[in-house]
C-alpha positions in Angstrom: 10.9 -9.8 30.4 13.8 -10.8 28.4 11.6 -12.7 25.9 10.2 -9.1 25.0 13.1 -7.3 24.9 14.9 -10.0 23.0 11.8 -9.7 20.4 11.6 -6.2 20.5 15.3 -6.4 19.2 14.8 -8.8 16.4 11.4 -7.1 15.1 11.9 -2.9 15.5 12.2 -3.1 11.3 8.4 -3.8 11.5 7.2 -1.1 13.3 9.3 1.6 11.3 8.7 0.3 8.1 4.6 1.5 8.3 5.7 4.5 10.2 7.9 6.1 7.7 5.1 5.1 4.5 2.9 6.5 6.3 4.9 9.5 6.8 6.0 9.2 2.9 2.5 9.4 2.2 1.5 13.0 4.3 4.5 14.8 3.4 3.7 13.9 -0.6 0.4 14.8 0.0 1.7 18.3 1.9 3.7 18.8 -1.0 1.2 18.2 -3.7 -1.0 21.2 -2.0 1.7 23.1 -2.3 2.1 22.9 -5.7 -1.3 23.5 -6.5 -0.9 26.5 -5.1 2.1 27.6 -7.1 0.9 26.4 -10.1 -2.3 28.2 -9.8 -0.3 31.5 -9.4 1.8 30.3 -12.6 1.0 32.6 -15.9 1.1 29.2 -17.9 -1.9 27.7 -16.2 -4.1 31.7 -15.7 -7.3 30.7 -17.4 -10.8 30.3 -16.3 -11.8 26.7 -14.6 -14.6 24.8 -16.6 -17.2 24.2 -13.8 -16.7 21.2 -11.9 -12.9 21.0 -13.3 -10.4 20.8 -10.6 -7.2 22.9 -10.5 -4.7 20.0 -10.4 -4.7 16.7 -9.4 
């Protein structure tokens, strides 16, 4: 029992280093869908879509 606490110690940088990229990586894509909405209600970018054209990547 102390052997895992005693690792669980030394190694808890591990386990929150993938957690917060992977959080990093939904909040940047949450963000990003945002934007596409804003920037779709921008008068800079009103024009008609060529088909298959995506609004912003």
């Amino acid at each position: 029992m102390v052997n895992i606490v005693a690792y669980i110690r030394e190694a808890w940088i591990y386990a929150l280093l993938p957690a917060g990229a992977a959080v990093e990586y939904y909040l940047d894509k949450w963000n990003d869908s945002k934007m596409v909405l804003d920037k779709n209600k921008s008068r800079l970018f009103q024009r008609e879509l060529k088909p298959n054209e995506e609004a912003w990547k």
